[in-house]
N, C-alpha and C positions, 0 to 999 in steps of 0.2 A: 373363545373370546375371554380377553381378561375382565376380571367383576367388576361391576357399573357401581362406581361409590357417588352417590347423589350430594352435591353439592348444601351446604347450607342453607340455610334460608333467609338468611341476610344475604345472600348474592348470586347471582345465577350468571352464567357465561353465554352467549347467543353468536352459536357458530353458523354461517352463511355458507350451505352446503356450495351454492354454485358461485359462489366469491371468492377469490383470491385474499381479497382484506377482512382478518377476523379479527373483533373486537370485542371485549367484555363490557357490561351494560350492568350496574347494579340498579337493582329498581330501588324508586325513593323513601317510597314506603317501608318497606320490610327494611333497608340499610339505616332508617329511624327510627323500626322498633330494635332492631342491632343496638343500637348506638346509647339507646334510654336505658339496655341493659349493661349497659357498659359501666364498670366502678369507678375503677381509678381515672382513666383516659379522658369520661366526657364527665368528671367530676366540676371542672371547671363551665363547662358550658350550661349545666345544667342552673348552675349559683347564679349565672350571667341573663339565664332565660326567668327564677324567680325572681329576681328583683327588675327585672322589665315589667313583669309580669304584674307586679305589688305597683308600679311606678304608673305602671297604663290606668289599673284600678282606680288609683286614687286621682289622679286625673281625669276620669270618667266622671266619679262621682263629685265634684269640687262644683256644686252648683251656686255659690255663695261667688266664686272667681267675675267681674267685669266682663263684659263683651269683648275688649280687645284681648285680654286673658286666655279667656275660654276658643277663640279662632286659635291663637298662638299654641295652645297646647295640642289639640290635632295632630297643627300640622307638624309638630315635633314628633309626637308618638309616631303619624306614618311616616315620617323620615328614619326613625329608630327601626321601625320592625321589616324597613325596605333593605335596611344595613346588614340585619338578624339575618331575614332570608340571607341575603349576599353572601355573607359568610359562613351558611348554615351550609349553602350550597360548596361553597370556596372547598369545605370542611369535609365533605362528600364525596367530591371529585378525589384530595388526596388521599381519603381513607380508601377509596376504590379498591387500591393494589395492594393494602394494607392484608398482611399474613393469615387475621383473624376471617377474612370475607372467601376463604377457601377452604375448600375440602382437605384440608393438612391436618396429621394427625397430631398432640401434642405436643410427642418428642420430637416430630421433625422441626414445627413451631422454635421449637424451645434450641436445638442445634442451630435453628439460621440465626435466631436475633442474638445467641452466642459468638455469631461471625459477623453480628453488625448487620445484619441483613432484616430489614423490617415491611417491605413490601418487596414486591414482585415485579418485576420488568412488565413489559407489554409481552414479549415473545413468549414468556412462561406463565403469565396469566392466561394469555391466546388458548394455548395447549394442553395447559392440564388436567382440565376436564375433557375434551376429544378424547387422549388418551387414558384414562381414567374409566370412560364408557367404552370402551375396549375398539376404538377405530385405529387406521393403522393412518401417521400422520406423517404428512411430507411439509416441511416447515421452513421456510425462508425470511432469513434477517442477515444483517449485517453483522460482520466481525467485529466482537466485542460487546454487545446489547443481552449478553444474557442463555447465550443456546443451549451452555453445558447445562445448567439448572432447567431451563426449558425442556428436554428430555430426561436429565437425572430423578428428577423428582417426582414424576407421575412413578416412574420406574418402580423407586424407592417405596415410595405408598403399595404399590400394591402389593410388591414379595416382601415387605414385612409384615404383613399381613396374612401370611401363610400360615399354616397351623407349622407347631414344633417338629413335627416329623419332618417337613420339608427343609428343614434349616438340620439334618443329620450330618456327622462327619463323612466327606467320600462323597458326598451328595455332585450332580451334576450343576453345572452352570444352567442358570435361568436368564440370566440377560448375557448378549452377545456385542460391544462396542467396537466398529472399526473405526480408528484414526488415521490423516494419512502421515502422522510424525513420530518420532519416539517420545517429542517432546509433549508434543499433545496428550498422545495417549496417558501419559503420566498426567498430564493436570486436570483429566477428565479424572481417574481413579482417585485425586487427591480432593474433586470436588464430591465426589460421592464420599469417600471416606469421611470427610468433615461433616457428611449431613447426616451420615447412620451410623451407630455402631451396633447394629444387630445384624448387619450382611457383611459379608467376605467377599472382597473384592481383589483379582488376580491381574498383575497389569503383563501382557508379553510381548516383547519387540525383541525385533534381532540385537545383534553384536555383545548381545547378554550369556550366560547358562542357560540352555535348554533343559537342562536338568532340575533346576533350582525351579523352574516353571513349574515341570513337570510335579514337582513335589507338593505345590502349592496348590495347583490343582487336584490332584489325590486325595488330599486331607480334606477337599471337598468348599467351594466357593459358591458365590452368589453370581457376581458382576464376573466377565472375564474383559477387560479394556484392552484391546492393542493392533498394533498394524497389520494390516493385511495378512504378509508374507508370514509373517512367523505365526498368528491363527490359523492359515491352510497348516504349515511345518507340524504343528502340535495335533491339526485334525488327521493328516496322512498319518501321526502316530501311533493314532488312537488315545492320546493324552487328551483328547475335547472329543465329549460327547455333544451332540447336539440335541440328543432323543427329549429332553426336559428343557429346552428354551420357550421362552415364554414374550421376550423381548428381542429382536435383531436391531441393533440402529447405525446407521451410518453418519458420521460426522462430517463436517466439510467433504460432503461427497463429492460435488466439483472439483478438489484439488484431487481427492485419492484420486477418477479418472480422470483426471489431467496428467499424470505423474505415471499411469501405464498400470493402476490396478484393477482396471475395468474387470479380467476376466478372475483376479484372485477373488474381489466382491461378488461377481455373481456366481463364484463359485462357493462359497459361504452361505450367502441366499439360497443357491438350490440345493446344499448340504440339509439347512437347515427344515426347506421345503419337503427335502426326502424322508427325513430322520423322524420328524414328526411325526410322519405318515398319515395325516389328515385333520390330525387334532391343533387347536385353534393356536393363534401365535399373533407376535404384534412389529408388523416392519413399520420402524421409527427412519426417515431421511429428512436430514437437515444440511443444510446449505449457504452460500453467500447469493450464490447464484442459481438456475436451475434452466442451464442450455439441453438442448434437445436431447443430451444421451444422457441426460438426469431423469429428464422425463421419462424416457423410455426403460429405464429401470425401475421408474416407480406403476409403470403400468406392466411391466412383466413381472413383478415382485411384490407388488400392494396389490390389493382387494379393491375391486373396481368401487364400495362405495370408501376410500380412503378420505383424509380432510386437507384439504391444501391451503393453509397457511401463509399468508403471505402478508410480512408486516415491510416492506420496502416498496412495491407494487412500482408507480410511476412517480416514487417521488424524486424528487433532484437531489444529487451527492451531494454532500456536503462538506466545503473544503472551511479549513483553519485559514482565519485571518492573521493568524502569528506566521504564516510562512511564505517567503516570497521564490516561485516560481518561476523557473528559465527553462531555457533547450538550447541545444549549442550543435550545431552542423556539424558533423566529423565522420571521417568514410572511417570504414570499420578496421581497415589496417592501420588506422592512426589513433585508434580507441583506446588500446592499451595507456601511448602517452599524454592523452588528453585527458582520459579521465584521472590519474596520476597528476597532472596537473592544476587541473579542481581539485583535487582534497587538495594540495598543498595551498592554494588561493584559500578557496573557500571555507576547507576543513580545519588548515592549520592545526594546532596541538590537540584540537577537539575530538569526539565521537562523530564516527561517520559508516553508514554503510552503504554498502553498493549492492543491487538487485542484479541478479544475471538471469536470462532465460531458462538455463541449460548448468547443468553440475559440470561440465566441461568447460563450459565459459569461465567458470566460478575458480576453478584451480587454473585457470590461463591467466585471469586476472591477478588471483595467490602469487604467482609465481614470478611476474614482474618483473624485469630489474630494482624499479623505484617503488612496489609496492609491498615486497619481499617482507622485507625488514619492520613495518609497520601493520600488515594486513595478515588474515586468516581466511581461510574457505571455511563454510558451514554448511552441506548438506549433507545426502542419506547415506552415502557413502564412506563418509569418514567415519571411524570408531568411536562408539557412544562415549568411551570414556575421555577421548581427546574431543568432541562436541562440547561436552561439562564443562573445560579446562577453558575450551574458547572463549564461550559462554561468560563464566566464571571472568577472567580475565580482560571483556570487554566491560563488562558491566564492572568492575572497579577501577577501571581505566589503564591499566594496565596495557590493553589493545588497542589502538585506535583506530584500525576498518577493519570490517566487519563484510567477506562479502559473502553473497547468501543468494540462494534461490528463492522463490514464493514460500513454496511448499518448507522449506527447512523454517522459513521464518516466523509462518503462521502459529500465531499462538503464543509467541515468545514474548515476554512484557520485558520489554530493552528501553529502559529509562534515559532522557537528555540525551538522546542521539542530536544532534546541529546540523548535519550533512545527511540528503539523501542522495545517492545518482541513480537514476537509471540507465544502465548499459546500453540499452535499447528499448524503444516504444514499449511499454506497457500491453501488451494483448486487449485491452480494453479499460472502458473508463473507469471502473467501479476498481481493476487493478492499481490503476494509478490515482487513486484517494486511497488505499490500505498500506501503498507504501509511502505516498508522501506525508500520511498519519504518522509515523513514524517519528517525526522529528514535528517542534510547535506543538508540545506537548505543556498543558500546565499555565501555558501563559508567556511559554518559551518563547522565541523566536527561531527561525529556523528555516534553510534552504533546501530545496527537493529540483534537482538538476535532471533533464533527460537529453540524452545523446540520441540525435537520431543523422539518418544518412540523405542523399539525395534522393535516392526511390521513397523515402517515408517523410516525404516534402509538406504530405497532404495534413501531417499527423496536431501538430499544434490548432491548425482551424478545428482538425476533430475535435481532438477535447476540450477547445472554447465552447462548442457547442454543445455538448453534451453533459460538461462539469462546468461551465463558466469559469474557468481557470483561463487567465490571458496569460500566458507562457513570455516570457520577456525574452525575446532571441536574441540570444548573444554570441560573440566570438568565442572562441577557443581562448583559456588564456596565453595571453602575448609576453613575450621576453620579461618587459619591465613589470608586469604584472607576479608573475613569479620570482620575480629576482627580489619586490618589496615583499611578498608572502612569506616567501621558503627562508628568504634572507633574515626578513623579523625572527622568524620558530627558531633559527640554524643561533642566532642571535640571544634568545631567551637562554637556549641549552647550555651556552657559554656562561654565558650571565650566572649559572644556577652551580657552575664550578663551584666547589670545596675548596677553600681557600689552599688547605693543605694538599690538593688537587695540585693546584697553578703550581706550587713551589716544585712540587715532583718535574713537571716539564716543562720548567722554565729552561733550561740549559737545552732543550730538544728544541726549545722555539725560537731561544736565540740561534740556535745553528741551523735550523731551516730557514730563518732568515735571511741570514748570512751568505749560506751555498746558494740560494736556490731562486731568492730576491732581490741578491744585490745590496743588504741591509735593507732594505726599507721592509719595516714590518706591518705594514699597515696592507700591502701587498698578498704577505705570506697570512696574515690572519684571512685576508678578505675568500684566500684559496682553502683555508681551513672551514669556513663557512658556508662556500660553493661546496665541498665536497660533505658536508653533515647536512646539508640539504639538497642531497644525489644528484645535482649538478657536475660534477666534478667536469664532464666533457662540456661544459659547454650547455648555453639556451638557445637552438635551434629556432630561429622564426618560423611558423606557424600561420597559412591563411586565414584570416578571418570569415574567409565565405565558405571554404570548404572547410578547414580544421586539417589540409594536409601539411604537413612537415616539408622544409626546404622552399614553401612556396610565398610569396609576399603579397599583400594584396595592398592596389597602389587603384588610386581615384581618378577621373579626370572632367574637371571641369570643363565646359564647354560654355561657348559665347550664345547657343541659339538652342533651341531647344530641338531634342533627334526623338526619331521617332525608333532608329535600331540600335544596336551596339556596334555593329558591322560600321557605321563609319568613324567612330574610335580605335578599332582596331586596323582599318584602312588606313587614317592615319598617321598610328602607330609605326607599321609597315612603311611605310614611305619614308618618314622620319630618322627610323633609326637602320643603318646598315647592317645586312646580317638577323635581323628579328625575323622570324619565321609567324604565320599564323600560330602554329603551333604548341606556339609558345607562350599562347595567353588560352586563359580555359573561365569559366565560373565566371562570365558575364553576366552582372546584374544592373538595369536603370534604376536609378534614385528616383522618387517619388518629384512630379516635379518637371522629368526629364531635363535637368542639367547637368546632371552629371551621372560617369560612369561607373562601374564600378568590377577590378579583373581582378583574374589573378596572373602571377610574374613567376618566374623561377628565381630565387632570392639571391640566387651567385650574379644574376644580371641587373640586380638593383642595390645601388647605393647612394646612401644622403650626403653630401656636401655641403659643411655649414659654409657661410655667405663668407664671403673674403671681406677682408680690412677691416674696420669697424661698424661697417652696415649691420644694423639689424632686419631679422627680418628670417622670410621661409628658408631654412636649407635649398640647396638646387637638389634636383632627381638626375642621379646617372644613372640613364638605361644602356648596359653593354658597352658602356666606357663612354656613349655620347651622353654629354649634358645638354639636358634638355630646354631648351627655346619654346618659351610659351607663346611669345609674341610670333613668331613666324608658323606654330604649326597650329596655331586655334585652339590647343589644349593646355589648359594648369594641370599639371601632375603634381600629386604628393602620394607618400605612403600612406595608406588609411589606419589611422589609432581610434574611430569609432566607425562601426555601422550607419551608414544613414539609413533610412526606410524606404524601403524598394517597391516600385510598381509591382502587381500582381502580373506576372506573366501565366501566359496561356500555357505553354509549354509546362512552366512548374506547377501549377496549379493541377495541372495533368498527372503528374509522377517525376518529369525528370530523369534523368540519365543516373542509372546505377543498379546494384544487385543485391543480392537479398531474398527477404518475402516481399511478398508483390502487393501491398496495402495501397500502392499509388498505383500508376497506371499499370503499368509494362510489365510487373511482377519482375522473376528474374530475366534479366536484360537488360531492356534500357524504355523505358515507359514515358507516356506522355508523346505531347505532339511530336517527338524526335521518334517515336515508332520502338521495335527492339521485339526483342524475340522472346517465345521462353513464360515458363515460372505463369504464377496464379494471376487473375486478376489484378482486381484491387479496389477499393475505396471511390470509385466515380469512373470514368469515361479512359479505357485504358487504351495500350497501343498496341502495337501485334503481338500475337502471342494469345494469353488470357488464361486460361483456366479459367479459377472460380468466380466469379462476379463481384460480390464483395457487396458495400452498401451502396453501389450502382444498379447492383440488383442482376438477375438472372445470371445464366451461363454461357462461356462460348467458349470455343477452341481456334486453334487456327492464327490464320492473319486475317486481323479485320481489327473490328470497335471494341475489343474487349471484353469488359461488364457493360451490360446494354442497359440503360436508363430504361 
């Protein structure tokens, strides 16, 4: 066990073995005699307490003062010394976290307030006494409160601390840090770096020299910081020993097994377990999260009396009021040109990234037609040295999307991002606050869009519930909406011509004019500006209930209020010749029940503005008949907004579609329409089922799915 350094005596730490919430407690006393020894710091409070002190006196003794005098001064004095306390206390509470009230040795003292750093988060105050009295700590916070120093620094204290022999050249590693990023792993080595310069710190990831490792190890280190794959690479070489570790910790251990390096960690861990050969050692895991196969590493691999830290426990995520909140319906073959469509609305010339579940999502998205030219991929797979360039090149703006996995993202401080989307549902809620953090940074403002499909119907009520985020559901953008977006950027670009620019191909513009418009230039620029903002074919209409392409989605007001959609589509059907059921899909009631709401196939609907000087609606031609509202009981129009839709049974169930099975049906078709296939889901599923979900329990088969 590593040596127990006893805290000071101005503040002691009170860790709650069987609590999940650890909290440091300086007592009053002893952090008042701290404080009277204090020179510079409580220089002023000290001046502020004699002359209270002189002022009480001589008001005590002032017995010459009148009766209404002598009441009045009292009660001044105990108003004054109610205030003293106040702020004695006020004074207390912030010095709490304050550098001096810990077991920190000079220099490290004197490193941090050199970075600006004067007290201590919660999560590293929590922990540095645990590990310091040599327990082995599993420690949970949130991304960005503090974790690197929350483990760095117990670390730091003890092995410099070591006699000089053990700081020899050739010497072994003593602390072991797994990362799950190359970029992390670097910002953990550069936080250590900055707080010691008496230990040698080694950072190793792939797509680098294995060699240049190799060497830096040799000459003998303290820390070795790096991913997984390439600490197993260096331990198969014998380039890492493990026989003199002292510290093992695992960092955002949720993402490393998340991302498939479950068995490279525990194969490190039991390296280390072996190597050892019985003598004492320290497993550090820390976390965002700590789902079940966290757990279970930290009881195959911690010391059953380990301290479990937990500064997040039940409390509520916390979202940015600078950022406003959508979801937009889109089936996933239409993903690629609707989210392409959001950046050019939403993102326009700005920073914008996009979340994908998958490294393969991630280069489908890259690869775009319309996002090609604008967008990069970011995860583990690409070459470190074109990640830098990415990197590099978004953060001067130079790029403007950015798309990215979790795992590539975490850790990465990407300033004034505007745009966030997620490609699909978030995995959970605590996911979807670390990337909609992203953007409403500062005081910014800023959008965080999630595309989800009809099987993930249920998904927006979830995270109401769970983050209080009310999701604003919206359409896919529509024609005219892109055409004023992309139009404006396409517009700006122009604008931004070099004078000496325009003269070069003025004679190209007159002559595309010319051949191509008939003269009229207002024509051939407008096609110049379609095609600089990747239009050039053409803006395809787009349903607003599903987000598919080709399809149109058209309303129909009704005289009496319906209880189904079946007698709009009935009809329908009668009305127009030739119209198939078939042909209308994505039935939804307006709140209300007056109206309906379909989808069309867009080559069958056309607007007619009103003949002769009438003003008024367009007429709707369906399939070439124009429509008669008066004879069939229905107003039709195309729909330009959502109205608010009854809660249906059916959707609220899951909904027809495929995927993971978060709604009913899993993969199939979920919900009261029934479907086969694929996992549960999220509440009361339809045939099929697998897992249960937050319905709870298991089933297979045909039947209820997740059983309530």
């Amino acid at each position: 066990m590593a040596p127990s350094i006893e805290l000071k005596e101005t503040a002691a730490l009170a860790v709650d073995d069987s609590s999940m919430d650890v909290c440091s407690d300086v007592k009053e006393k002893k952090a008042k005699s701290k404080s009277d020894k204090k020179e510079k710091k409580d220089k002023k409070d000290k001046e502020k307490k004699r002359k209270h002190s002189a002022a009480s006196s001589a008001a005590a003794s002032d017995d010459d003062t009148d009766a209404t005098m002598t009441e009045a001064k009292p009660s001044k004095r105990a108003h004054t010394a109610e205030e003293d306390a106040a702020a004695a206390s006020a004074a207390t509470e912030a010095n709490k976290m304050d550098l001096d009230n810990f077991a920190l040795s000079d220099a490290t003292k004197a490193a941090l307030r050199k970075r600006g750093i004067a007290a201590l988060f919660p999560i590293q105050a929590s922990t540095l006494q645990p590990i310091l009295d040599g327990f082995d700590v599993l420690g949970r916070a949130r991304t960005g409160t503090g974790k690197t120093l929350a483990f760095s620094l117990p670390m730091i204290e003890v092995l410099q601390r070591a006699p000089a022999a053990a700081q020899q050249r050739g010497r072994a590693a003593r602390a072991i840090v797994l990362a799950p990023t190359r970029e992390l792993a670097k910002q953990v080595a550069a936080e250590i770096e900055q707080t010691t310069r008496q230990l040698a710190v080694a950072t190793v990831y792939g797509g680098t020299s294995v060699y240049d490792q190799q060497q830096k190890l040799r000459g003998g280190v303290d820390f070795v910081v790096g991913t997984p794959g390439r600490v197993i690479d260096l331990i198969n070489r014998g380039s890492l020993q493990l026989g003199g570790v002292e510290f093992v910790c695992l960092d955002e251990a949720d993402q490393m097994l998340d991302i498939g390096f479950k068995d490279d960690m525990e194969r490190v861990l039991q390296g280390v377990r072996d190597q050892r050969a019985g003598a004492a050692y320290q497993t550090l895991l820390f976390s965002a999260t700590v789902p079940e196969w966290v757990g279970q590493v930290a009881r195959d691999f911690m010391r059953a009396d380990h301290r479990r830290i937990d500064l997040i426990g039940a409390q509520p995520l916390k979202t940015s009021e600078t950022i406003e909140y959508k979801a937009v319906l889109a089936p996933w073959r239409a993903r690629h040109d609707v989210i392409s469509d959001l950046v050019a609305v939403h993102g326009g010339a700005r920073r914008a990234i996009i979340f994908t579940e998958t490294k393969a999502d991630a280069n489908a998205f890259a690869m775009a037609p319309r996002m090609a030219a604008v967008a990069q991929a970011l995860h583990g797979d690409i070459p470190q040295a074109q990640r830098e360039k990415t990197l590099q090149a978004f953060r001067a703006g130079a790029l403007r999307v950015l798309i990215c996995t979790d795992v590539a993202a975490r850790g990465l401080d990407i300033p004034e991002v505007d745009l966030v989307v997620n490609a699909s549902p978030p995995k959970d809620a605590e996911t979807f606050i670390h990337r909609s953090g992203r953007t409403g940074r500062a005081g910014r403002q800023g959008v965080c869009i999630t595309c989800f499909g009809q099987h993930e119907a249920w998904w927006p009520a979830y995270i109401r519930k769970r983050t209080g985020v009310a999701c604003e559901i919206v359409a896919a953008p529509q024609a005219t909406d892109i055409v004023g977006a992309a139009g404006g950027d396409a517009a700006d670009h122009v604008r931004k011509c070099a004078p000496a620019a325009v003269a070069l191909f003025a004679d190209a513009a007159r002559a595309l004019a010319e051949d191509a418009y008939g003269g009229d230039a207002t024509r051939a620029l407008a096609a110049a500006l379609a095609h600089i903002a990747g239009y050039a074919g053409g803006v395809q209409r787009r349903s607003m209930l599903s987000g598919e392409a080709g399809r149109t989605t058209v309303v129909a007001h009704v005289r009496e209020r319906v209880n189904t959609w079946g007698y709009v589509r009935g009809a329908m059907v009668r009305a127009v010749p030739g119209l198939a059921e078939r042909d209308m899909n994505s039935f939804r009631i307006a709140v209300g029940r007056m109206a309906v709401a379909f989808d069309l196939p867009s080559a069958m609907v056309e607007e007619r503005a009103a003949e002769g000087d009438a003003a008024g609606a367009p007429t709707l031609v369906v399939k070439g008949v124009a429509w008669d509202d008066e004879h069939s009981g229905l107003r039709l129009e195309v729909c330009t907004k959502l109205p608010e839709f009854e809660e249906d049974a059916n959707d609220a169930r899951g909904g027809a579609g495929g995927g993971r099975g978060f709604g009913a049906g899993g993969r199939g078709y979920g919900g009261g329409a029934g479907g086969r296939g694929g996992r549960g889901g999220f509440g009361a599923g339809g045939r099929g089922g697998g897992r249960g979900g937050f319905g709870g329990g298991r089933f297979r088969g045909r039947g209820g799915g997740g059983r309530n």
